[in-house]
Each structure stands twice: as C-alpha cells, then as structure tokens.
C-alpha positions in Angstrom: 31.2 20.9 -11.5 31.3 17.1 -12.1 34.7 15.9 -11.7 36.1 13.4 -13.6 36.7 10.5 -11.3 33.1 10.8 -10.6 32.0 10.0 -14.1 34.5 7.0 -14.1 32.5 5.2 -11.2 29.1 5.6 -13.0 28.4 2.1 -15.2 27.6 2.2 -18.8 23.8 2.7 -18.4 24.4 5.6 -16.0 26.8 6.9 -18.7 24.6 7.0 -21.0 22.1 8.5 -19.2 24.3 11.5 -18.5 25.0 11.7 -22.1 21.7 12.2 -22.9 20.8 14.7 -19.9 23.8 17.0 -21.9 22.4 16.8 -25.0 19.0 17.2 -23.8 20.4 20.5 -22.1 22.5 21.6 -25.1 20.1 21.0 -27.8 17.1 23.3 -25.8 19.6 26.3 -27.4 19.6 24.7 -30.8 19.8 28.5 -32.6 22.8 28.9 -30.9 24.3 25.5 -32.4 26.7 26.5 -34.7 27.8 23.6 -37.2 31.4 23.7 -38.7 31.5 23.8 -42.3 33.9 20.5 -42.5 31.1 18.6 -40.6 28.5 19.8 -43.2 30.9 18.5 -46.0 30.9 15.3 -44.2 27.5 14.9 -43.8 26.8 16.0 -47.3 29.3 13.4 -48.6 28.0 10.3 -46.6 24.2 11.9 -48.1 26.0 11.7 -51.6 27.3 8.5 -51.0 24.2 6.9 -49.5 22.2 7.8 -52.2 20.4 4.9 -54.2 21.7 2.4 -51.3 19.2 0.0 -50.2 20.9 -0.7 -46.9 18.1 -0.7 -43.9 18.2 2.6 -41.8 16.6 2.9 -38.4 15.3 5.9 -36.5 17.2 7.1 -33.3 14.2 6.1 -31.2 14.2 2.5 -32.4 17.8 2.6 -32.2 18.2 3.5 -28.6 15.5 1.2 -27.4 17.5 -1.7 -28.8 20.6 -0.2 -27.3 19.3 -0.1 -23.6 17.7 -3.6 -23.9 21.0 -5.0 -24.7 22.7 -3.0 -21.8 20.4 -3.2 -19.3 
C-alpha cells in the first residue's frame, strides 16, 4: 500500500501521472462502475444548460497535452 507521505514527495507531474495510472486501472472494470443517480442529474443539468451554447469545447486528449506542456 502507498502511504500517504509518499505521495506528498512526488511533484505535480508525478502526481498526475499516478492519477492517471488509477484511473487507467479502475476504468479496465468499467461494467462494474456504478454511477450515483445525483451525479447523472448533474451531468444531465450542465447537458441541459449547455445546450445551444457556442462556447469552444476541447477533447480530453487535446486537453491534457496542453496541460503537461504547461507543467512540464
């Protein structure tokens, strides 16, 4: 088991990487994922509210590439 104080001695970039190596790991069981109903109302909501806005969206992948070239 990691502890704790371990975690606090990694830098951001390392933080992130461990973020993503635990979602990686839980999301391989994604049938077993089971979604609370409030988060489904949220997500439906911020859908609802989204709708007909022309704000610019980007994917997660072109998200996260910007994100580590400003961290790293």
């Amino acid at each position: 088991m990691i502890e704790q104080k371990q975690i606090m001695k990694l830098n951001i970039s390392e933080k992130i990487q461990l973020m993503e190596l635990l979602w990686d790991e839980i999301s391989r069981d994604d049938d077993n994922l089971e979604i609370p109903e409030w988060h489904k109302q949220i997500l439906d909501s911020r859908m609802t509210k989204n709708e007909g806005d022309n704000s610019h969206y980007e994917d997660w992948n072109s998200a996260k590439a910007d994100i580590l070239k400003k961290i790293q």
